[in-house]
MIBAMAR-869324 format. One line per 2 residues: number of its first residue (from 1); their letters; for each residue x, y, z of N, C-alpha, C. Coordinates in Angstrom, 3 decimals, always signed. Layout:
<nodes>
NUM) A) X/Y/Z/X/Y/Z/X/Y/Z  ...;
</nodes>
This chain:
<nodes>
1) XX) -28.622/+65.457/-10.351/-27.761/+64.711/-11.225/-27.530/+63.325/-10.633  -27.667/+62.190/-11.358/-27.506/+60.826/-11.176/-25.813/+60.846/-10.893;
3) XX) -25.743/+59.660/-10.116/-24.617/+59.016/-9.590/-24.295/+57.884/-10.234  -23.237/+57.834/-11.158/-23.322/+56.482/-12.186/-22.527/+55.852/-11.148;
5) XX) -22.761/+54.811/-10.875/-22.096/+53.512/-10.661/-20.778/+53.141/-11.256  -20.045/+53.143/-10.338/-18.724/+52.782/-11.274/-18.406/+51.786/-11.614;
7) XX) -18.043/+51.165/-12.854/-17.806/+49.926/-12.862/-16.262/+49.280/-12.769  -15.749/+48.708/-12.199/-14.368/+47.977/-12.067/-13.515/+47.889/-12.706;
9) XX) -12.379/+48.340/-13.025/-11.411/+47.826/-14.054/-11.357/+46.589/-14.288  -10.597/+45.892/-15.077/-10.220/+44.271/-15.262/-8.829/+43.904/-14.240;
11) XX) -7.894/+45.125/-13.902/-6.775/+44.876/-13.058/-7.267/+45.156/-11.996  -8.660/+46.239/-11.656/-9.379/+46.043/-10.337/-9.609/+44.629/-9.794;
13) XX) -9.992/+43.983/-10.848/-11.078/+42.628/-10.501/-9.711/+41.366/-10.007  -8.970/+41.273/-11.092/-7.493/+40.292/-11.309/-7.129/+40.883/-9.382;
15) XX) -7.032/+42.208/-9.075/-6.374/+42.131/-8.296/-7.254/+41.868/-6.596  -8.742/+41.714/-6.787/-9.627/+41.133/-5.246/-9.120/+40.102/-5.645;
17) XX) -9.482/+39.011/-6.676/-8.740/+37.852/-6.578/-7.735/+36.977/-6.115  -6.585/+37.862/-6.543/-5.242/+37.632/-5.944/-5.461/+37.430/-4.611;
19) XX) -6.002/+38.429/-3.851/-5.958/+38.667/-2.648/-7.206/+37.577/-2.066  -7.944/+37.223/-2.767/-8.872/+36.440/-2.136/-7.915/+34.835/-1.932;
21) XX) -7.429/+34.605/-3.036/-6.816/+33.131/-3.030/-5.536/+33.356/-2.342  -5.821/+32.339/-0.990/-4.263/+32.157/-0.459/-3.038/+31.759/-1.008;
23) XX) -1.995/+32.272/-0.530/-0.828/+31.815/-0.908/-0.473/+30.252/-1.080  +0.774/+30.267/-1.909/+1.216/+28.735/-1.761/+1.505/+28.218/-0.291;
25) XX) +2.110/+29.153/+0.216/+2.585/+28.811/+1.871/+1.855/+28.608/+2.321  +0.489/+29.042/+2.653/-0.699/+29.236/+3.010/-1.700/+28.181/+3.231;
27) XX) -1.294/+27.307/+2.125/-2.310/+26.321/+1.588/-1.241/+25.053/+2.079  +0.102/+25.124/+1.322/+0.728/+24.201/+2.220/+0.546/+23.936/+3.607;
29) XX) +0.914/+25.053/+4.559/+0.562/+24.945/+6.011/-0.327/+24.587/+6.495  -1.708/+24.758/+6.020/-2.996/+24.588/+6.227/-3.147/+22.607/+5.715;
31) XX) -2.372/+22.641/+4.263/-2.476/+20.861/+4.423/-2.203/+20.274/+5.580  -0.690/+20.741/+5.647/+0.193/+19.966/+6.794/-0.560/+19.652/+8.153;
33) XX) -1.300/+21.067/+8.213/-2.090/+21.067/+9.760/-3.158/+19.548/+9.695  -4.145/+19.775/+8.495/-4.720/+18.767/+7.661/-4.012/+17.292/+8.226;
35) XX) -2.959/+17.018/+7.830/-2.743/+15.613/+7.828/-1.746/+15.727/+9.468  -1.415/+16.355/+9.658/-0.732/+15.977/+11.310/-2.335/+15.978/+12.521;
37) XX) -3.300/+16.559/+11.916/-4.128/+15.882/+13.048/-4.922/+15.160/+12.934  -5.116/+14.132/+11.569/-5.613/+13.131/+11.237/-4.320/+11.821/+11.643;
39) XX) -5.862/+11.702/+12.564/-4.994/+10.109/+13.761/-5.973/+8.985/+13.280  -6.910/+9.031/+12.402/-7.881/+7.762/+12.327/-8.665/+8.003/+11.290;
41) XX) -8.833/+6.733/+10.706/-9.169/+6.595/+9.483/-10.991/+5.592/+9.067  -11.647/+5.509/+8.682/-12.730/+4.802/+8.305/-12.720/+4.069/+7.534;
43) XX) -12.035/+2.985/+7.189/-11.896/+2.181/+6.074/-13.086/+1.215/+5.884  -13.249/+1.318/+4.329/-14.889/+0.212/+4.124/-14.088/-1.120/+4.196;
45) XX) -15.130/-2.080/+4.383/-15.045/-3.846/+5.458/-14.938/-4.058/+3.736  -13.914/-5.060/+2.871/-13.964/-5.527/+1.675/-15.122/-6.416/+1.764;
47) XX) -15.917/-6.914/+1.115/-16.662/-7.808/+1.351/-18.202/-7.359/+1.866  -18.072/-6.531/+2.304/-19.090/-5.592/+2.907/-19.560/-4.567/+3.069;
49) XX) -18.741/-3.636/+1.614/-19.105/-2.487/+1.389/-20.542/-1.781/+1.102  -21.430/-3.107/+0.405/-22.625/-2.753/-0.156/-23.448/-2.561/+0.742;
51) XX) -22.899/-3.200/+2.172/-24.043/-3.070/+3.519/-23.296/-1.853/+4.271  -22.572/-1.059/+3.832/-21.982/-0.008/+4.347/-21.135/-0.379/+5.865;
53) XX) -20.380/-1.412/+5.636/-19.590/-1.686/+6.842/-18.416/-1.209/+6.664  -17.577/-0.293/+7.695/-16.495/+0.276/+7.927/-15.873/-0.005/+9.025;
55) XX) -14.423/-0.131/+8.708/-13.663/-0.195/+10.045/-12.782/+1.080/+10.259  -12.823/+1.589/+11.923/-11.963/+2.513/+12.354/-10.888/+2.538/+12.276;
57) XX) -9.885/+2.520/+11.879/-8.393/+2.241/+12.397/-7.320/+3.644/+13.044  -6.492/+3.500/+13.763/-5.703/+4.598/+14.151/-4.316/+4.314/+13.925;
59) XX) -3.581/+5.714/+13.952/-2.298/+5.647/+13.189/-1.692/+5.148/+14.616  -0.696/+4.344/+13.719/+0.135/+3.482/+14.689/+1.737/+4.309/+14.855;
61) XX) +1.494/+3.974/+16.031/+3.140/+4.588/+16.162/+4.437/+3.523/+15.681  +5.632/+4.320/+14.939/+6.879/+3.092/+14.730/+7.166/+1.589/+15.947;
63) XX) +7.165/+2.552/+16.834/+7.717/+1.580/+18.311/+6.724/+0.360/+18.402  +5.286/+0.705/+18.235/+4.077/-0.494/+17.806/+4.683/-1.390/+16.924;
65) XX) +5.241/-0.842/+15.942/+5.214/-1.863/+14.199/+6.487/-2.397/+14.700  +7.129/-2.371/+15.536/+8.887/-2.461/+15.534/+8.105/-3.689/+16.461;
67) XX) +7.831/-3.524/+17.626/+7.225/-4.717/+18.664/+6.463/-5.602/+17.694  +5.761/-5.534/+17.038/+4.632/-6.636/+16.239/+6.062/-6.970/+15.825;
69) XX) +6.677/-6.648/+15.121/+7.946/-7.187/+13.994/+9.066/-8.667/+15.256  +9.003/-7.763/+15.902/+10.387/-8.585/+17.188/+9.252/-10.149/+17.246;
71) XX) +8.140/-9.197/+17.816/+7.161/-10.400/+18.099/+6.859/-11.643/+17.291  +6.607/-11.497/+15.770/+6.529/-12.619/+15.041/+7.827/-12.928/+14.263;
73) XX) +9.005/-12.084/+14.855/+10.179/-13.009/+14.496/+10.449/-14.313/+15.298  +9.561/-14.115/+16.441/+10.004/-15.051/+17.569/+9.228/-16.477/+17.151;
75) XX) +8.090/-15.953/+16.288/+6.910/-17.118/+15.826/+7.315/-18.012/+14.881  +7.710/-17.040/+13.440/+7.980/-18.348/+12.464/+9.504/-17.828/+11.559;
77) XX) +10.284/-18.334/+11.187/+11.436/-18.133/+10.289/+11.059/-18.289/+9.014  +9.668/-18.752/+8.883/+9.200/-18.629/+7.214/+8.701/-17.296/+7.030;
79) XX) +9.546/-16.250/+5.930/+9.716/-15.106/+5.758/+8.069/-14.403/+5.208  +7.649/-15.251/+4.153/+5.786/-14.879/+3.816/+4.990/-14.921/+4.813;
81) XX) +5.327/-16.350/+5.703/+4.313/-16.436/+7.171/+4.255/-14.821/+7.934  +5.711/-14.893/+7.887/+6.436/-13.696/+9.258/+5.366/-12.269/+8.258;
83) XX) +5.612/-12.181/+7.131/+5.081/-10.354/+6.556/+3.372/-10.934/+6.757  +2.721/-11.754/+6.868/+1.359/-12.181/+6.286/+0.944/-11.974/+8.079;
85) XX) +1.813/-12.600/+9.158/+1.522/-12.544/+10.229/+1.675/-10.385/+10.669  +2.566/-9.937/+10.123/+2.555/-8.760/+10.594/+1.924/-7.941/+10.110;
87) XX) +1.153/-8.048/+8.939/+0.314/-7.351/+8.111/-1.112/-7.434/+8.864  -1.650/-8.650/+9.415/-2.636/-9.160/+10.571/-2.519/-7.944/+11.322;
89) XX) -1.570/-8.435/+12.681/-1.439/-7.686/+13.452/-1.606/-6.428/+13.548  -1.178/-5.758/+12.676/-0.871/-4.459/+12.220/-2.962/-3.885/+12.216;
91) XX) -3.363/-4.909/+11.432/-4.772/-4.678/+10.932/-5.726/-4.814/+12.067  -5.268/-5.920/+13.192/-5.708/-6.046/+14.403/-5.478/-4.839/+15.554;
93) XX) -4.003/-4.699/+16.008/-3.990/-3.427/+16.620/-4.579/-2.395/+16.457  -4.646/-2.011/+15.074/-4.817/+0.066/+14.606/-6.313/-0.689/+15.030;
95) XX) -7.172/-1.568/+14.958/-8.832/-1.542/+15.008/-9.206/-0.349/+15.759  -10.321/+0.023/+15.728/-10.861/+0.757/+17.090/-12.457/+0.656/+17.023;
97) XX) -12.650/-0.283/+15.740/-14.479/-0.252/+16.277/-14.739/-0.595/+14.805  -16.577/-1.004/+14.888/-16.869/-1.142/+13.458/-18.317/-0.336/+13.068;
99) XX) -18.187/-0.052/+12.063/-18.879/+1.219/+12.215/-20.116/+0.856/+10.865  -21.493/+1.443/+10.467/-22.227/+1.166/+9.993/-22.972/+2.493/+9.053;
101) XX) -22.864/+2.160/+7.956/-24.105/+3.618/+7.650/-24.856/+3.340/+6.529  -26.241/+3.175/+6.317/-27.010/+2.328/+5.546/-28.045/+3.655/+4.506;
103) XX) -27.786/+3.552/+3.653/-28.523/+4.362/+2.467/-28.542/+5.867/+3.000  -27.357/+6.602/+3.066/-27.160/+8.066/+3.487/-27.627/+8.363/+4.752;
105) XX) -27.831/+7.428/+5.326/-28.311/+7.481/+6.951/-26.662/+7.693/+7.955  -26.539/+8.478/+8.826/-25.472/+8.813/+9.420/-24.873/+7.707/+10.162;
107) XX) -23.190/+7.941/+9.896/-22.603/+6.538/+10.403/-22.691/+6.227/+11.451  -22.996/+4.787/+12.412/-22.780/+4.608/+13.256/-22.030/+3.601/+13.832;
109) XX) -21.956/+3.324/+15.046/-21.332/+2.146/+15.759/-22.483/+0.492/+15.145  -21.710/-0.416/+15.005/-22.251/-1.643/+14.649/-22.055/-2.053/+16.378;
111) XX) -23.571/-2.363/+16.559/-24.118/-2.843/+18.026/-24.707/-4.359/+17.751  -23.622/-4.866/+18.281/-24.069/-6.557/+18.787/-25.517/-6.680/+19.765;
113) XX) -26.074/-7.037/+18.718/-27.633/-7.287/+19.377/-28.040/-8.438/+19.758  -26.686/-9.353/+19.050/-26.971/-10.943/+19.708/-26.523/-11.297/+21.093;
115) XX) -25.770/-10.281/+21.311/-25.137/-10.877/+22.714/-25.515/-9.619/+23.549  -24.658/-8.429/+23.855/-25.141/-8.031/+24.914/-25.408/-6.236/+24.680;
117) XX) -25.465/-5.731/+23.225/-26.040/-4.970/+22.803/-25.251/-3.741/+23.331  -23.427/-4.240/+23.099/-22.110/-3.222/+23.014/-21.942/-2.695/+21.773;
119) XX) -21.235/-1.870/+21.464/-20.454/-1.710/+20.282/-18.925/-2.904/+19.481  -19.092/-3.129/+19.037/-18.561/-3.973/+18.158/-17.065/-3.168/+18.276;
121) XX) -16.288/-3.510/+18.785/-14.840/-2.539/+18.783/-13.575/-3.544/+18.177  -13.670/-5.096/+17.974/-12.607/-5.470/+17.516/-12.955/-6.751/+16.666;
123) XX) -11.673/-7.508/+16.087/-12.629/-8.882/+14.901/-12.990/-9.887/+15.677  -12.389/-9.914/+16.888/-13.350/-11.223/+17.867/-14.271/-10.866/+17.964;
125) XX) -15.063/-9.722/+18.068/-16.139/-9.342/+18.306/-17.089/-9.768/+16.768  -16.549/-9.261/+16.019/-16.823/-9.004/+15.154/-17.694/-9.992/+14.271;
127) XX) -16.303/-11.167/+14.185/-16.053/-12.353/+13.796/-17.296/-13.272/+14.979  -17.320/-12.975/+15.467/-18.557/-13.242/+16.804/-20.063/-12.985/+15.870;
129) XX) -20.108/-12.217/+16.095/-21.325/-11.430/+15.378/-21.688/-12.093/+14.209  -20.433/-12.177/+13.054/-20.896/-13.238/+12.075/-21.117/-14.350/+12.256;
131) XX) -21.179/-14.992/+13.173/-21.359/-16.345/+13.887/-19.760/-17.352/+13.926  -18.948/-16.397/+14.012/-18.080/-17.251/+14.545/-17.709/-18.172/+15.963;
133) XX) -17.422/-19.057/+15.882/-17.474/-19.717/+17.298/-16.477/-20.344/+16.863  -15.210/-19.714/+18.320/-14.026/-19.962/+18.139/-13.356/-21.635/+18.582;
135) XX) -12.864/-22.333/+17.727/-12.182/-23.508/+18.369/-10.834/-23.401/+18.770  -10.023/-24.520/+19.010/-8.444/-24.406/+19.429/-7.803/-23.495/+18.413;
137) XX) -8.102/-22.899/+17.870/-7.294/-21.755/+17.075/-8.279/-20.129/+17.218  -9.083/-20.375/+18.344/-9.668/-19.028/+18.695/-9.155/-17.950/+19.143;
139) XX) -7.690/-17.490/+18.071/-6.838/-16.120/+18.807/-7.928/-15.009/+17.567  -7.618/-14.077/+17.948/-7.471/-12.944/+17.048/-7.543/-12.886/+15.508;
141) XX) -6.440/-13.427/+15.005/-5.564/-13.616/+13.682/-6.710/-14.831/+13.442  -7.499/-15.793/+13.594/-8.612/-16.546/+13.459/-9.814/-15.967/+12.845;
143) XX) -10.099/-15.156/+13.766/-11.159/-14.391/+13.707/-11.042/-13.454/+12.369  -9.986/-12.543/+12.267/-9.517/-11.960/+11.235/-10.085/-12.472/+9.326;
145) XX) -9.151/-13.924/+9.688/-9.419/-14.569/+8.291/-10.829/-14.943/+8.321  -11.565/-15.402/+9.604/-12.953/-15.542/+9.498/-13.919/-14.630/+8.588;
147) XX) -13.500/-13.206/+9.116/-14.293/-12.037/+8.334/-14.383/-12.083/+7.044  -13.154/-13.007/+6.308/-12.875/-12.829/+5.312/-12.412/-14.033/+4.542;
149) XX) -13.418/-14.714/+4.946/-13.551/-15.729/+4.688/-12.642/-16.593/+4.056  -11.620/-16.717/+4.791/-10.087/-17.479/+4.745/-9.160/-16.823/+3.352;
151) XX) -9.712/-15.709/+2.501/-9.171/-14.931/+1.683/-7.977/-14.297/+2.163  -7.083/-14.916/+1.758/-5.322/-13.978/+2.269/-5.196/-13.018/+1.085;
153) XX) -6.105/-13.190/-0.031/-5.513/-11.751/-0.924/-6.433/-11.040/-0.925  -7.754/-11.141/-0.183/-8.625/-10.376/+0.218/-7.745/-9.258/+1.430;
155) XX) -7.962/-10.065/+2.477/-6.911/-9.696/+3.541/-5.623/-8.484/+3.628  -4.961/-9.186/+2.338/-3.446/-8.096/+1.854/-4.351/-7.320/+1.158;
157) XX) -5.148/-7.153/+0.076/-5.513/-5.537/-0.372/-5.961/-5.099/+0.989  -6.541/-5.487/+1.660/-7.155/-4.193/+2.867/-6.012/-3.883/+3.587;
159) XX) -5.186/-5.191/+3.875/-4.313/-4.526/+4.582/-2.957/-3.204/+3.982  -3.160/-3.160/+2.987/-2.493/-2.399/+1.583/-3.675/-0.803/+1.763;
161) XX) -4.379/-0.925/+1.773/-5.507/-0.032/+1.759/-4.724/+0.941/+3.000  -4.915/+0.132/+4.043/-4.468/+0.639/+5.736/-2.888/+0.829/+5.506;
163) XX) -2.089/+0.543/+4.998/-0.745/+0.954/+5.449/-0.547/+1.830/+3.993  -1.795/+2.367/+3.047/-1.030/+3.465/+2.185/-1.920/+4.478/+3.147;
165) XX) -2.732/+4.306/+3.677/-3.343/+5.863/+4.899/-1.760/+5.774/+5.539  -1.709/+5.069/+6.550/-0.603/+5.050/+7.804/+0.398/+5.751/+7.419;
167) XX) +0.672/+5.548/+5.510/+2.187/+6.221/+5.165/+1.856/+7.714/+4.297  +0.456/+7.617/+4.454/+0.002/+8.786/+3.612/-1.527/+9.938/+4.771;
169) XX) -1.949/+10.125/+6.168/-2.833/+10.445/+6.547/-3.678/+11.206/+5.755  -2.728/+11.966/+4.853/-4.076/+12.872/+3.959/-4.497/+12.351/+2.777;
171) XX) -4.464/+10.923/+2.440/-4.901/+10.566/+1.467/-6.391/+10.052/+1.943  -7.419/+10.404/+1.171/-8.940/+10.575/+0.802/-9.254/+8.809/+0.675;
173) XX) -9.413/+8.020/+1.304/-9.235/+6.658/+1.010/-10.186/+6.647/+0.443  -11.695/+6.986/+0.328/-12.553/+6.397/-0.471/-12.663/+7.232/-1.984;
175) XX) -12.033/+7.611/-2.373/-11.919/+8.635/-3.800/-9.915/+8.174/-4.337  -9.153/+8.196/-3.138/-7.507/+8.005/-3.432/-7.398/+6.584/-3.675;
177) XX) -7.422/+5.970/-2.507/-7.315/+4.539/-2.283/-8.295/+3.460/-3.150  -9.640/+3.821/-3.153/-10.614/+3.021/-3.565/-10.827/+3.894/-5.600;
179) XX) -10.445/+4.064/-5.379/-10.881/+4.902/-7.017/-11.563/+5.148/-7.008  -12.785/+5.685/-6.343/-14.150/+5.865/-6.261/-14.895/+6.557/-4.837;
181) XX) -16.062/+7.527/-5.208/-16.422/+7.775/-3.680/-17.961/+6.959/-3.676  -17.362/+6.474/-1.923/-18.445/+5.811/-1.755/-19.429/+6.298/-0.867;
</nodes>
């Protein structure tokens, strides 16, 4: 005598399910874990997305943003200068490198081949590389607008880009931030 195969109820099936999909708690906790150990972010270079240029940035601690803040209070009392100067900074500090990935080819470090064939880790460097050559205004914050080619509302969206990660780590910047995956 044959052995029929049993087939499943419908409250059989409803109920592996249940049990397969985690809980709400479950999934919450598992975000949270998600965004407390995301310390750094890949943001695409405006201006330079089509050549697949990205910058690293890392989450900044308060006590950082509080020092940049003291710091360019000391610089200018013009209130746009003072947010335009700390929005810089902010974009300068978190740096940590510039990074490259060309037609689905895996990302890498952008290596200065003109000079001494390092990794590219900050916008002097950077700003270097594009052929900048710094005069009496060769700080940092120079170099910066260099990349970007003296664009201050170029500048504020990226820097807008970087401080909705900083206030958000689990946001998906190239699908959240950018409307789009790139």
């Amino acid at each position: 005598m044959e052995i029929e195969e049993q087939v499943p109820m419908i409250h059989e099936i409803a109920d592996d399910e249940q049990q397969k999909q985690p809980s709400l708690a479950e999934q919450l906790r598992a975000r949270r874990a998600e965004i407390a150990e995301t310390k750094d972010v890949l943001i695409p270079l405006i201006g330079y997305e089509e050549m697949g240029v990205t910058v690293k940035h890392r989450l900044m601690e308060r006590s950082e943003i509080e020092a940049i803040g003291r710091k360019v209070i000391q610089e200018t009392r013009d209130r746009t200068e003072r947010n335009m100067r700390i929005l810089l900074d902010t974009i300068l500090n978190s740096t940590m490198g510039f990074y490259h990935q060309a037609n689905g080819a895996p990302i890498s470090p952008v290596i200065n081949d003109l000079e001494d064939n390092r990794q590219v880790l900050n916008w002097d460097e950077f700003a270097r590389y594009l052929g900048w050559k710094p005069g009496g205004e060769g700080d940092a914050r120079s170099a910066l607008y260099f990349v970007f080619a003296g664009n201050e509302f170029t500048i504020g969206q990226y820097g807008i880009l970087l401080n909705r990660w900083m206030s958000n780590t689990g946001l998906n910047v190239d699908e959240e931030l950018l409307g789009e995956g790139l």
